[in-house]
C-alpha positions as CSV (number, residue, x, y, z in Angstrom):
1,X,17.0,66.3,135.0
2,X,16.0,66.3,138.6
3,X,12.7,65.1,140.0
4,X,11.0,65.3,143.0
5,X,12.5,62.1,144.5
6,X,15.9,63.5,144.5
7,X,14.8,66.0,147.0
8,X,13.0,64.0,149.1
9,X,15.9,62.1,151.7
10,X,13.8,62.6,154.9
11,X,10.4,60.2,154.0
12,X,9.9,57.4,156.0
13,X,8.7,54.7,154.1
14,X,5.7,52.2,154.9
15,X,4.7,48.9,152.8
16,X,1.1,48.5,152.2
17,X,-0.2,45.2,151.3
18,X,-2.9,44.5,147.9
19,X,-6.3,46.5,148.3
20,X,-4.6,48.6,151.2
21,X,-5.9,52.0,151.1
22,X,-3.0,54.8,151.8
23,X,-6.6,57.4,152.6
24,X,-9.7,57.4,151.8
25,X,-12.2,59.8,150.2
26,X,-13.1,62.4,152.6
27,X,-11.2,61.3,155.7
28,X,-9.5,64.5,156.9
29,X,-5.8,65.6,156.0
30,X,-3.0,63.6,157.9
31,X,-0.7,66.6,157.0
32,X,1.2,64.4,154.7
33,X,2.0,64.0,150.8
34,X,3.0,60.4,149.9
35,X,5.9,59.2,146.6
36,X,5.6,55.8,145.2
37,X,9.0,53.8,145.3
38,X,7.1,50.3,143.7
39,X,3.6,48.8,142.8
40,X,0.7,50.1,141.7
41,X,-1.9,52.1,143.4
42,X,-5.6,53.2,142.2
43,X,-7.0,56.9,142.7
44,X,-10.5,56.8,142.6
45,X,-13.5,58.3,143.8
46,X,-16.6,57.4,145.3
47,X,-20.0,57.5,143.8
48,X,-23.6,57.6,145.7
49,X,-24.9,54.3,144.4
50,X,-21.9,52.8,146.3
51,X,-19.4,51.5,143.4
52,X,-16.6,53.7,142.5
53,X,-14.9,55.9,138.9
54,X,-11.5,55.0,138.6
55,X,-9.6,58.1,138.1
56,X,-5.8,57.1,137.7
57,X,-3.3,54.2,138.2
58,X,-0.2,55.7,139.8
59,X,3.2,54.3,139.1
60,X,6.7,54.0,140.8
61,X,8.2,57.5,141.0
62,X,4.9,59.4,141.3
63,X,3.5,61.7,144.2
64,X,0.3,61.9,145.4
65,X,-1.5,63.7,148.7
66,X,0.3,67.1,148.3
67,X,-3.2,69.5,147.7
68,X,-4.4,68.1,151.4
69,X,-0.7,68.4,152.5
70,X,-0.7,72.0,151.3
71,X,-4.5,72.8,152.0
72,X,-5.1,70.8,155.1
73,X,-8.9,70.1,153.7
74,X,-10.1,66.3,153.9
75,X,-9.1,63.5,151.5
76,X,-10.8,64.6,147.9
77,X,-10.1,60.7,146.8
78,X,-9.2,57.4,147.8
79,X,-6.2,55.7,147.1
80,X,-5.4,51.7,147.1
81,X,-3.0,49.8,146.5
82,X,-3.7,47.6,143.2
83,X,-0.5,45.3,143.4
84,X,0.6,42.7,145.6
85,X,2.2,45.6,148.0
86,X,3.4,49.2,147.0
87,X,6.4,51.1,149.0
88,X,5.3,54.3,149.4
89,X,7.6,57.5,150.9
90,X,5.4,59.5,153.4
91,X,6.6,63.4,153.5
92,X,5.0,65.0,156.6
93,X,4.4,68.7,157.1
94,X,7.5,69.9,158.7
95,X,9.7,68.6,156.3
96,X,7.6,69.9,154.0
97,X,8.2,73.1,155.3
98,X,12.2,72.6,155.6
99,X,11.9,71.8,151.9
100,X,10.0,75.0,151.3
101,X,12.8,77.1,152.9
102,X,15.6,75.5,151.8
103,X,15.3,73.8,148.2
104,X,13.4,76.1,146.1
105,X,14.2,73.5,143.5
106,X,12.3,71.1,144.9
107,X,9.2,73.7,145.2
108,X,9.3,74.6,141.5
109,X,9.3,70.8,140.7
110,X,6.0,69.9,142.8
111,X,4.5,73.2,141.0
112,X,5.6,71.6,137.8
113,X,4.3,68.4,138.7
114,X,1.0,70.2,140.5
115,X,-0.2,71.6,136.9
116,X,0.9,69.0,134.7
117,X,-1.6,67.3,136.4
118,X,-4.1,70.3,136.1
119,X,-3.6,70.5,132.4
120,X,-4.3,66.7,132.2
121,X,-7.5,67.3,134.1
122,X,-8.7,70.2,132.1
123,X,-8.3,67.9,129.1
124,X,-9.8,65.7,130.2
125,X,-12.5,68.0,131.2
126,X,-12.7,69.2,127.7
127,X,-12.8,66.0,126.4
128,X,-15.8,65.5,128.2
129,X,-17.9,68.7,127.6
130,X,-16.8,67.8,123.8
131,X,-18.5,64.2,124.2
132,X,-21.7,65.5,126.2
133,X,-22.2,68.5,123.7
134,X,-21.8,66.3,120.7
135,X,-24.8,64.2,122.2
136,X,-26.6,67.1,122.9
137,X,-26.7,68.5,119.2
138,X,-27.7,65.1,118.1
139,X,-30.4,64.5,120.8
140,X,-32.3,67.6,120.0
141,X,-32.5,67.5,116.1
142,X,-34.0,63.5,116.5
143,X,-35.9,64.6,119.5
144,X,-37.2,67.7,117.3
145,X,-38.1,65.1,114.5
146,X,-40.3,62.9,116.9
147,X,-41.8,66.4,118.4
148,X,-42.7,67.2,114.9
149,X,-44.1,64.1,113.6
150,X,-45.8,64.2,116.9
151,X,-47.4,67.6,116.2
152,X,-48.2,66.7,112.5
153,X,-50.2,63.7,113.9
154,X,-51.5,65.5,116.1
155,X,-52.8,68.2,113.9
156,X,-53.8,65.7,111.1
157,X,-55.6,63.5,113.7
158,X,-57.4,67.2,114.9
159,X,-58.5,68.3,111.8
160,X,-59.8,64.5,110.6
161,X,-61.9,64.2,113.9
162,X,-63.3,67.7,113.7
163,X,-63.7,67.2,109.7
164,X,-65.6,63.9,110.3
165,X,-68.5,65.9,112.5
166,X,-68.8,68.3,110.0
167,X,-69.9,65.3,107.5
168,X,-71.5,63.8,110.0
169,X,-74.2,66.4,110.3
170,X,-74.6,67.4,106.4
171,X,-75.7,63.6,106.7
């Protein structure tokens, strides 16, 4: 079966050395999607407080860049290079374009690729409004408990303070 690689003949390819970044998180488009030929490379993105959420580790034979490549909107995450040095295949625009018009092969293959990685993200996505709602049905019914007690003490510690001035004054 064909991949993506075995359309790709006109990259130029660039060695990036450990904790390299290939782009960073919001830098704009360079017009160009990027194949790993070897090492390892983190996809992550930034949070406020300053540390970072890993979102992948990308592998030899795996694309990366092509929704800024298509779009031509800024960097949506940062990628560096986790091993010593990664080769990476840099695909610009205009042989994006060739490819476009003349391998529709290779088209249907990134689309392939393009919601294979959706689905995984949706799952993920899932998976996490699975986890979240699970806490939130738990958090309620103990919150609702302490609520409660709260009331009934509340109420108890109402009606023994305005009991006690009512014996107070038979007194």
């Amino acid at each position: 079966m064909a991949t993506i690689l075995d359309f790709v003949h006109s990259v130029f390819t660039k060695v990036y050395t450990k904790d390299s970044f290939i782009f960073k998180e919001g830098e704009e488009s360079d017009g160009n999607m990027y194949f790993l030929f070897q090492g390892n490379l983190k996809v992550f993105k930034d949070r406020p407080e300053g540390s970072d959420k890993a979102i992948k580790e990308l592998f030899p034979g795996e694309f990366f860049g092509e929704l800024a490549l298509i779009s031509g909107r800024a960097r949506a995450m940062s990628v560096q290079v986790l091993s010593p040095s990664a080769k990476v295949g840099v695909l610009n625009k205009s042989v994006f374009e060739k490819l476009e018009k003349t391998s529709p092969q290779f088209l249907l293959l990134l689309l392939k690729n393009t919601f294979e990685k959706l689905n995984r993200a949706e799952a993920k996505l899932e998976s996490l409004y699975t986890e979240i709602h699970k806490k939130e049905e738990n958090r309620p019914a103990s919150a609702e408990i302490h609520i409660n007690s709260a009331e009934e003490a509340a109420s108890s510690s109402e009606s023994e303070s305005a009991a006690v001035p009512a014996e107070a004054k038979k007194a």
